[in-house]
C-alpha positions in Angstrom: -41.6 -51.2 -38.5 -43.6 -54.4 -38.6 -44.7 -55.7 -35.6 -43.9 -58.6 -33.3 -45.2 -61.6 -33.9 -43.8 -63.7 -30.4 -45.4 -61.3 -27.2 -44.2 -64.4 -25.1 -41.4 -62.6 -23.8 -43.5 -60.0 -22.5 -46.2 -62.4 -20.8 -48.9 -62.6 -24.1 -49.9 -64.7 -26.1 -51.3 -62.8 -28.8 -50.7 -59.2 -29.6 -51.9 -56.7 -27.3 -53.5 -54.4 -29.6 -54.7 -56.6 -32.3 -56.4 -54.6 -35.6 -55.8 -52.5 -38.2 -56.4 -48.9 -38.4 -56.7 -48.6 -41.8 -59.3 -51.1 -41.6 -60.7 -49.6 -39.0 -60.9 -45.7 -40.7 -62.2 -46.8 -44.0 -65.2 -48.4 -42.2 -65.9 -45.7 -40.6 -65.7 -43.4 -43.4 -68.1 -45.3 -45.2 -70.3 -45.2 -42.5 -69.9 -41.3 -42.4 -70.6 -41.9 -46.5 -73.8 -44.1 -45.6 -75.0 -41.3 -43.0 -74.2 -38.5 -46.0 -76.4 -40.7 -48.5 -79.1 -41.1 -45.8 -79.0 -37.4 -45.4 -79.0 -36.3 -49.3 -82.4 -38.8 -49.7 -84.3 -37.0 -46.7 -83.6 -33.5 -47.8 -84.8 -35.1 -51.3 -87.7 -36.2 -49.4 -88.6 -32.8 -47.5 -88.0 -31.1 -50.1 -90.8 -33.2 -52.5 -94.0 -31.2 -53.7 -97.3 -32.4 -54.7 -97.2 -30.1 -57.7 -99.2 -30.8 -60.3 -99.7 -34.1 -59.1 -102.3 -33.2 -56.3 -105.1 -35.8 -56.7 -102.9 -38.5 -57.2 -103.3 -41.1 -53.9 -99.9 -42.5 -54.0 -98.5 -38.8 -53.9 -101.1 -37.6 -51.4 -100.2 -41.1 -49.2 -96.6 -39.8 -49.3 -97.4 -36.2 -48.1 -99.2 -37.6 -45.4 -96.6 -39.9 -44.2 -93.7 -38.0 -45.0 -92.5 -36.5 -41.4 -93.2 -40.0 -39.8 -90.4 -41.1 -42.5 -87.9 -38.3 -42.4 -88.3 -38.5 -38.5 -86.7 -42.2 -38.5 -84.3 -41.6 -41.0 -82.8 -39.2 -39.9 -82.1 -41.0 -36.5 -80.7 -43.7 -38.8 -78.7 -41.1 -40.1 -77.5 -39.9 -36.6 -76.4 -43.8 -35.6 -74.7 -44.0 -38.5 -73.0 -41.0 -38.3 -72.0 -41.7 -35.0 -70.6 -45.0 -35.3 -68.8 -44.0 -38.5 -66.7 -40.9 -36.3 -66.4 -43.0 -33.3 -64.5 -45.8 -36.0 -62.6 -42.7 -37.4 -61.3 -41.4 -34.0 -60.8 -45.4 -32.8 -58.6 -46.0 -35.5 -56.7 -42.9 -35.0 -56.3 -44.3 -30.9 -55.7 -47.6 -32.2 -52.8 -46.2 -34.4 -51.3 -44.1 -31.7 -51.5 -47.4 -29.5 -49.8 -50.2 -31.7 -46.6 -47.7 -32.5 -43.4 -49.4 -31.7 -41.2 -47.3 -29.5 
């Protein structure tokens, strides 16, 4: 059923429960994707090895800094994450809430 376009009669003038859930779940699925990108990269990251390449200064530098980086992304990952299943659940609320009965 589409929805009302005139809330006049109820005392609005613009629909209660504007947005669009679909909208609203895709974003936060591709947040969740984002989150799940970020997450692949930093167990790329921990998982790196000098190997062979000890000696090398840009590999060393790397070693040396790598638990500073994987500390802030992976509370990147964490907001992301977050936000994307908080849009998810919205958009399921947000569905439930512009049904016509």
């Amino acid at each position: 059923m589409v929805r009302p376009v005139d809330w006049s009669v109820v005392g609005f003038d613009l629909d209660p429960v504007p947005g669009d859930p679909v909208v609203v779940r895709q974003g936060g699925n591709d947040y969740v994707g984002v989150a799940d990108a970020i997450k692949k990269c930093a167990d790329s990251l921990r998982a790196l090895d000098a190997g062979g390449s000890r000696g090398s200064e840009s590999v060393e530098a790397l070693l040396e800094t790598r638990d500073d980086i994987l500390s802030k992304v992976e509370v990147a990952e964490g907001r992301y994450r977050s936000a994307g299943q908080a849009l998810v659940e919205y958009a399921g609320a947000l569905e439930r809430a512009r049904r016509i009965r």
